[in-house]
C-alpha positions in Angstrom: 0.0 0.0 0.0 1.4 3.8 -0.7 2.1 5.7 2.1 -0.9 8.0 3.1 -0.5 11.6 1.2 -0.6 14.9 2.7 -4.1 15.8 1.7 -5.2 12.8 3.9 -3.5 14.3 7.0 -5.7 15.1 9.7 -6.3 19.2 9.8 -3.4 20.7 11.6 -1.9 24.0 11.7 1.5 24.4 10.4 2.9 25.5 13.2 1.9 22.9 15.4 4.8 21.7 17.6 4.8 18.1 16.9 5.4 16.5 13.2 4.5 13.6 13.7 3.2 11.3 16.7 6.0 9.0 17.4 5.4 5.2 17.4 5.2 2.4 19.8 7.6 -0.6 18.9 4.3 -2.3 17.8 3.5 0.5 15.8 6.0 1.8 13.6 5.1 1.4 9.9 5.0 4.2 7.6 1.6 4.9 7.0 0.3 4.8 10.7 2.8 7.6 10.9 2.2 9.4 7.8 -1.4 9.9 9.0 -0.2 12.3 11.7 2.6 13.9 9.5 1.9 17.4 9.4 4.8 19.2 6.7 6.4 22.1 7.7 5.3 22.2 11.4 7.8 24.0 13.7 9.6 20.5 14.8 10.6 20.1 10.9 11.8 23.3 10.3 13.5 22.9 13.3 14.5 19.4 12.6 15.5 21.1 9.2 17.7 23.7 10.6 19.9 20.8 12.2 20.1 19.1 9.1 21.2 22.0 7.4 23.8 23.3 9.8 25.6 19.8 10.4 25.3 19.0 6.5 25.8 21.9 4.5 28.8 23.9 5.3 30.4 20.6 6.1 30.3 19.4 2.7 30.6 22.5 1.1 33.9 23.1 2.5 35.0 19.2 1.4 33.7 20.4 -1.7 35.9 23.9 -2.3 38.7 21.7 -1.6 38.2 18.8 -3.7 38.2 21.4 -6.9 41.2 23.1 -5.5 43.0 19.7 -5.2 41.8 18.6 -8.5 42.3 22.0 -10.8 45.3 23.0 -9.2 46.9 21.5 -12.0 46.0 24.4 -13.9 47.3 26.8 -11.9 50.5 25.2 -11.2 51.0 24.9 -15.4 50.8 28.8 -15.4 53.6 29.0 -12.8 56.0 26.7 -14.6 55.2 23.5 -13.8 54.8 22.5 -17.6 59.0 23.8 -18.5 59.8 22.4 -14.7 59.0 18.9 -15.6 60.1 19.2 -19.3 55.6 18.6 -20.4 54.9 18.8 -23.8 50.8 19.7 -24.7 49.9 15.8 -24.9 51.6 14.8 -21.6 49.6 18.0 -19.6 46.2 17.0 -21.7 47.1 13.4 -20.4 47.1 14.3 -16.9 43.7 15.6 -16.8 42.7 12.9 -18.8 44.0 10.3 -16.7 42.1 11.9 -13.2 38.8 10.9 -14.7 40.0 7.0 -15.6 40.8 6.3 -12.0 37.5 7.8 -11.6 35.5 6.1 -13.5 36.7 2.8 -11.7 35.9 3.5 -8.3 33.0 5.8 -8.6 30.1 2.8 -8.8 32.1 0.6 -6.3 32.4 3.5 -3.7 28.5 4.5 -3.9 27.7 1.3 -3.1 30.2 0.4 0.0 28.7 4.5 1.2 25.0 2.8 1.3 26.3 0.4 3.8 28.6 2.2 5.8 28.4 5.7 7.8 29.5 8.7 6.1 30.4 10.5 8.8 33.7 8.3 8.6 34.2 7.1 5.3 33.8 10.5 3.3 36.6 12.6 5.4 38.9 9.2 5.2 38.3 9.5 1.5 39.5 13.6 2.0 42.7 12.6 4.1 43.9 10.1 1.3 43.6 12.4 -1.6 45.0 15.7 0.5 48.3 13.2 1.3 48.4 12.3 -2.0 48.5 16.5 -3.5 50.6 16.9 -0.9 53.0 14.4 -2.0 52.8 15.8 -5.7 55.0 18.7 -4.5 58.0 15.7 -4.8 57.5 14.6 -8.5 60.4 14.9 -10.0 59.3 14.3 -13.6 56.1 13.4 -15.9 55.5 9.8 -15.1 55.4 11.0 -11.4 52.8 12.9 -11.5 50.6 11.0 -14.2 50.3 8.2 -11.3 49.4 10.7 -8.5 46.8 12.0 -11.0 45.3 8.8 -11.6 45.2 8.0 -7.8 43.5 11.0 -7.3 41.0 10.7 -9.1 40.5 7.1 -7.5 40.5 8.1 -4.0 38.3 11.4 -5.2 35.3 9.3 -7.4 33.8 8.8 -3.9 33.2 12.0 -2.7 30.9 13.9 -5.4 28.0 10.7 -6.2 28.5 10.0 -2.3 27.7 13.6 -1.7 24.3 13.4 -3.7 23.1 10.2 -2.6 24.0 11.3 1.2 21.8 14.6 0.4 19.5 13.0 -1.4 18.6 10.3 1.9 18.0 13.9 4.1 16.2 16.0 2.1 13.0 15.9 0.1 12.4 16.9 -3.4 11.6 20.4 -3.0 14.4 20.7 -0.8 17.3 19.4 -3.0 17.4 21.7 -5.7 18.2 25.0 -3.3 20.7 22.7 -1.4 22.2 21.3 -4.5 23.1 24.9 -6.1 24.2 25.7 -2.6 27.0 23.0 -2.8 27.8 23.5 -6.0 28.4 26.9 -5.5 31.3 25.6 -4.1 32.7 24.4 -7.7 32.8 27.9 -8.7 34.1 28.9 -5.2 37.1 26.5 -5.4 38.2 28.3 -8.6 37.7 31.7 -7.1 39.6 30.4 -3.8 42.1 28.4 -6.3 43.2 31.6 -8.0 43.7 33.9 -5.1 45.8 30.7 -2.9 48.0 30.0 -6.5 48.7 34.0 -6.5 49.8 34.5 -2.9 51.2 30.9 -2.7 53.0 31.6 -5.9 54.1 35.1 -5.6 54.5 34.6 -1.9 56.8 31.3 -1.6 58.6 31.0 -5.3 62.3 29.7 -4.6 61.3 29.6 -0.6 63.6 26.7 0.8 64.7 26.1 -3.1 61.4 25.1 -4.1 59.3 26.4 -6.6 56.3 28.0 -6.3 54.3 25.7 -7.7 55.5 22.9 -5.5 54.7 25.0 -2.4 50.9 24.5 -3.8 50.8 21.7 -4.9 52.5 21.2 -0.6 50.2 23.6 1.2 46.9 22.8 -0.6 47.4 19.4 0.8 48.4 19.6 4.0 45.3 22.4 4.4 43.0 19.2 3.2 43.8 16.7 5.5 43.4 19.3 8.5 40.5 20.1 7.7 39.0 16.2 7.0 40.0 15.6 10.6 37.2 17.9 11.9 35.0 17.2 9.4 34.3 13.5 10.4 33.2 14.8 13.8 30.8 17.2 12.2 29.0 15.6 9.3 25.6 13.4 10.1 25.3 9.7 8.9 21.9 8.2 7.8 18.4 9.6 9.5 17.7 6.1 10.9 21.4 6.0 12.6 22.5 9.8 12.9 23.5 9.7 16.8 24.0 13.7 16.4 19.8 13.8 16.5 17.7 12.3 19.0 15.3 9.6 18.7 12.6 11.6 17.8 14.7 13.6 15.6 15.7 10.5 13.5 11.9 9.4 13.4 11.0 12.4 12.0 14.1 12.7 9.7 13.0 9.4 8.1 9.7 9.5 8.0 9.5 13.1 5.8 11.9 10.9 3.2 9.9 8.2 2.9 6.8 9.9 2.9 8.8 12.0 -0.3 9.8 9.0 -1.8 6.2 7.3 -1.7 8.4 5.2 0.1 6.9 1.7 1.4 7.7 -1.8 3.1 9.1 -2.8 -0.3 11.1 0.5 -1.5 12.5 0.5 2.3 14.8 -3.0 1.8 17.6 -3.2 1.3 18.3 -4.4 -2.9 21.4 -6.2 -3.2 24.7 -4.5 -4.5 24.2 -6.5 -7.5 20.6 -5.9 -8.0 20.9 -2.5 -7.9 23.7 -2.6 -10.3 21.7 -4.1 -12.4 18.5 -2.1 -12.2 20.8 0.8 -12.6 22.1 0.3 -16.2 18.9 -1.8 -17.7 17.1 1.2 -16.7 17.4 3.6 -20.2 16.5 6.2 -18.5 20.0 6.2 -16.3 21.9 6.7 -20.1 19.7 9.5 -20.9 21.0 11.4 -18.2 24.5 10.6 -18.5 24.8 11.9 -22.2 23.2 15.2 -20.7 25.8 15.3 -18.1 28.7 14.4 -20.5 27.9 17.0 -22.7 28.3 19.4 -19.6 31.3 17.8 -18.6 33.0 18.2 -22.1 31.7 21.8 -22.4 33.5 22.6 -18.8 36.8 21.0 -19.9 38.3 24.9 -20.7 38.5 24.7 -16.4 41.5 23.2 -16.9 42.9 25.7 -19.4 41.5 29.7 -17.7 44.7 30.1 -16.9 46.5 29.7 -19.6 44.0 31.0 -21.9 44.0 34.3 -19.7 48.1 34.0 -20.4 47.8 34.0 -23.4 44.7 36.7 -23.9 47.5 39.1 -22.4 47.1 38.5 -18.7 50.1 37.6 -17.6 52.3 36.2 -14.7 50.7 35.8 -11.5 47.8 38.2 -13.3 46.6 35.6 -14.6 46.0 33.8 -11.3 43.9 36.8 -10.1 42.2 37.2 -13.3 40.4 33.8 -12.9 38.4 35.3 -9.7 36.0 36.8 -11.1 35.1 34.7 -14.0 34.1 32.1 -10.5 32.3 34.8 -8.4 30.4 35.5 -11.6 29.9 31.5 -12.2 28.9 31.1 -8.2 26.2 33.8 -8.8 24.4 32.4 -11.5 25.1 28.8 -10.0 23.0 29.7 -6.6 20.3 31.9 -8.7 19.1 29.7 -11.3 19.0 26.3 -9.4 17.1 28.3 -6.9 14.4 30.0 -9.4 14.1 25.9 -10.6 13.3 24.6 -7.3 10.2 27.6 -6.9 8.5 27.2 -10.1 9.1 23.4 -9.5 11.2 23.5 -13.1 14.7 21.6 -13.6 14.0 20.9 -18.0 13.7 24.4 -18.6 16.3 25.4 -16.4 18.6 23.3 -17.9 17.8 24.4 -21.2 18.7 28.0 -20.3 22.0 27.2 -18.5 23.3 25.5 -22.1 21.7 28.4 -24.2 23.5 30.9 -22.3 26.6 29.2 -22.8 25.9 28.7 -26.8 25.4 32.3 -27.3 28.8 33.1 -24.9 30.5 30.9 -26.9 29.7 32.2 -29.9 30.5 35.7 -29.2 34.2 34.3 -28.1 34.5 32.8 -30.9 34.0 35.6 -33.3 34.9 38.7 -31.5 38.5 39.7 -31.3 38.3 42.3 -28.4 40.3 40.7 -25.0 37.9 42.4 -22.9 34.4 41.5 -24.6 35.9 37.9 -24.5 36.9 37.7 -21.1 33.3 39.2 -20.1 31.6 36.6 -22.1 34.0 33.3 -20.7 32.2 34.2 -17.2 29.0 34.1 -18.8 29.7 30.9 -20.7 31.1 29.6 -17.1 28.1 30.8 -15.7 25.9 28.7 -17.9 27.9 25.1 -17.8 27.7 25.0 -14.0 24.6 26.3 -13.1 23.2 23.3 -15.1 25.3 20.7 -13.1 23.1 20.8 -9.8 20.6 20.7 -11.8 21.0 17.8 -14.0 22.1 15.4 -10.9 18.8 16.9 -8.9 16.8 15.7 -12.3 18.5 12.0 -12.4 17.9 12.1 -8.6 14.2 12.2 -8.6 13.5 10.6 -11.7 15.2 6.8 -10.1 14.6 8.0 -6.6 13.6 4.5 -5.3 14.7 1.7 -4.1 17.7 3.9 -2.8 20.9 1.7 -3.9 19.7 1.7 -7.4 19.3 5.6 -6.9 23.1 5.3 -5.2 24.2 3.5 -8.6 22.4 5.5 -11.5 23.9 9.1 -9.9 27.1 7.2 -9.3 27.2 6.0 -13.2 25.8 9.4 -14.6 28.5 11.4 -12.3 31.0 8.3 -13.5 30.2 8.4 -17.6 29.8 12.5 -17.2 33.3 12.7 -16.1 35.1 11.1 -18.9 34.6 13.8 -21.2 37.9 15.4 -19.6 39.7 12.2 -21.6 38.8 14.1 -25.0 37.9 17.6 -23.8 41.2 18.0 -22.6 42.7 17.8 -26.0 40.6 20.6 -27.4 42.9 23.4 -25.9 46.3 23.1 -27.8 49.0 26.0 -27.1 49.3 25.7 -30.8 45.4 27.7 -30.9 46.8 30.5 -28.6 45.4 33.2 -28.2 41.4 32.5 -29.7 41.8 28.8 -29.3 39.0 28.8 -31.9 38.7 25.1 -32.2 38.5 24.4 -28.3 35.2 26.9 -28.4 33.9 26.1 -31.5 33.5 22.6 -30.3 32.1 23.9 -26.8 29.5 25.6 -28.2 28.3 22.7 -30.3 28.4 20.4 -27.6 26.1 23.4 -25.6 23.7 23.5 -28.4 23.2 19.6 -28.8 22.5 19.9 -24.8 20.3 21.9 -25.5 18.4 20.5 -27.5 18.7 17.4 -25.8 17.5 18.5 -22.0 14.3 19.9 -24.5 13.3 16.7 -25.2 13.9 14.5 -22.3 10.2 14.5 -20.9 9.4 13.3 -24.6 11.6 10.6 -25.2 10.9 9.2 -21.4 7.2 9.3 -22.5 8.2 6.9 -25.5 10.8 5.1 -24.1 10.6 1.2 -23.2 10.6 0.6 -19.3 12.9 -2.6 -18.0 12.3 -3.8 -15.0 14.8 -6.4 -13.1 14.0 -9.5 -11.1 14.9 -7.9 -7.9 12.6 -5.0 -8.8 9.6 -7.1 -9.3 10.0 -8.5 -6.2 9.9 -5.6 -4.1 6.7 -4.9 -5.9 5.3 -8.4 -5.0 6.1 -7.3 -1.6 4.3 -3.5 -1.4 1.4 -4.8 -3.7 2.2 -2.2 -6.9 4.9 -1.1 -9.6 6.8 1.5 -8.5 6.0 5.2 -9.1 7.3 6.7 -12.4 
């Protein structure tokens, strides 16, 4: 049976100070409970304000770092790295490339170990192991060096961003996610703001200090600034509702019930599918591939991350310049990124959302590509920056409630989409030759046909779900034997 709906709550005001009567141990199925749900009574806003304060600047401060870990790459290129090390274009393309293969092979894998262990321990682990390894890339002595920190990294770091949405994803409801998602990835555009203005003090600051370079020193300090922070974090961020010992038992009633109630959650959808199953469900469901070509697309079109600073270079900014220079192309990138997700979660939008974050990137890209002026250029790379990442949030908050139940294969499908998604560094990061300096007309050319075909693409999603043939596993029909009915679509 479906858990009771909120129209067939009993008549309550909203500011009533209990949610939800709590149940006896001989009375604790969901829709007994659901019938004295009463959403947004002062205990869940206050339950919410918890949630919030524990979760959110928590992992938005893993979050800032994990980009400045990962694109500090970039950064260190500008300040020599690339002569340092003796890096043609193909072996710096390769290192970007070959982040996103150690990704891909742990991102699935780590999802599902995170639905069966507490985050509060396993997502700062997975921070101290990548801030040790940046830390140690301040050593590398030469090319092959650093191509195997690379790829480590981005094995220890495939963990943290799908673990990050399916964690968020198990505390908030629908509604919520959208605000909350754009408010983490804020933090994407954050990290490159923060990234440019640590690379210029770092670099200005420390170059030749105790006959290192400067970027050594960042490569050095970035890390070590990582793994001091992970050590507070793990006694700060929440687990599950049903185990969080930071709440109190009403508390984690509460939490869980709102979630499930969200999730039309019932005795089925509430066990536990095996980590094969869900596997499974995952990629025989079409709709999982759908939104993975959306959110490659994005991926490729935000390869020229990588690049800013050396395209800034080589626009005329140059020196530690350039560093600064990248600031406010991010502070430009956060506002839009925190707006637009925002305006999608009130008029209860994320297609046409999506749709205008890739538009506005098409049109910026075209007006790079054809005007010659360095400061009509430079305006317009924030506003295609602005575009690409607000539609990030928004794309994973779309996969997350279109496969929002059973939970492990939600953990799975935002694993795989964030997995696939990611690749498109491996060819993106060979669109941005020196060779194309200063317009590097074929890198945008090919961004803004990857923005329109997004476009296009996000238009028609509702219509090709509509048409599209619907697979349903063994281990699916079963939990549907169990609750009595197919699962919602």
């Amino acid at each position: 049976m479906e858990a009771t709906k909120v129209d067939s709550a009993p008549s309550k005001s909203p500011d009533a100070t209990s949610a939800v009567a709590l149940p006896s141990d001989s009375d604790n199925d969901v829709e007994a409970r659901a019938a004295e749900y009463v959403p947004g009574s002062k205990l869940e806003k206050q339950l919410l304000r918890k949630i919030d304060f524990y979760i959110m600047p928590t992992l938005w401060l893993m979050c800032v770092l994990a980009y400045v870990d990962r694109n500090n790459i970039g950064n260190a290129k500008a300040a020599g790295m690339s002569s340092d090390l003796g890096l043609t274009d193909g072996n710096y393309s390769m290192l970007i490339s070959i982040f996103f293969v150690g990704y891909l092979i742990y991102e699935i894998p780590s999802n599902l170990i995170l639905a069966r262990v507490p985050p509060s321990w396993y997502l700062p682990s997975l921070m101290i192991a990548w801030g040790i390894l940046v830390a140690g890339m301040s050593q590398v002595a030469n090319f092959h060096a650093i191509l195997v920190c690379r790829f480590f990294l981005g094995f220890i770091e495939a963990g943290f961003m799908p673990g990050v949405m399916f964690l968020m994803s198990c505390w908030y409801k629908k509604e919520e996610l959208g605000k909350r998602f754009s408010i983490f990835f804020s933090a994407l555009c954050i990290a490159g703001a923060v990234s440019g203005l640590l690379s210029g003090a770092i670099i200005s600051g420390l170059e030749g200090a105790k006959g290192m370079r400067g970027w050594r020193w960042l490569f050095l300090l970035e890390g070590v600034i990582t793994v001091f922070v992970a050590f507070g974090c793990k006694f700060i961020l929440l687990d599950y509702p049903e185990t969080s010992r930071r709440l109190t038992p009403e508390e984690r009633k509460l939490a869980a019930l709102r979630i499930k109630i969200d999730k039309d959650a019932t005795a089925a959808q509430a066990a536990k599918m095996k980590l094969v199953d869900a596997l499974y469900a995952a990629l025989v469901d079409l709709r999982t591939y759908v939104f993975m070509a959306l959110y490659l697309l994005d991926n490729g079109c935000a390869t020229i991350s990588y690049f800013i600073p050396t395209v800034l270079s080589d626009m005329g900014y140059s020196g530690t310049l350039a560093q600064w220079m990248t600031v406010p192309i991010w502070i430009v990138g956060t506002f839009f990124l925190v707006v637009v997700p925002q305006s999608s979660d009130r008029f209860r939008d994320r297609r046409w959302h999506v749709v205008f974050g890739f538009m506005l990137a098409f049109v910026s890209g075209i007006i790079i590509v054809t005007v010659k002026a360095t400061s009509t250029r430079y305006a317009f790379i924030c506003f295609y920056i602005s575009g690409i990442y607000c539609a990030f949030p928004l794309i994973l908050t779309w996969a997350s409630e279109t496969m929002s139940l059973p939970a492990e294969k939600r953990a799975v499908a935002i694993a795989a989409v964030n997995a696939v998604g990611n690749l498109a560094a491996i060819y993106g990061s060979y669109m941005w030759p020196s060779t194309d300096a200063p317009d590097y007309k074929r890198g945008f050319t090919a961004m803004v046909g990857m923005c329109g075909g997004a476009a296009i693409l996000a238009a028609i999603v509702p219509i090709l779900f509509k048409f599209m043939p619907t697979f349903k596993t063994e281990a699916e029909r079963n939990l549907e034997v169990i609750d009595g009915q197919p699962e919602r679509e």
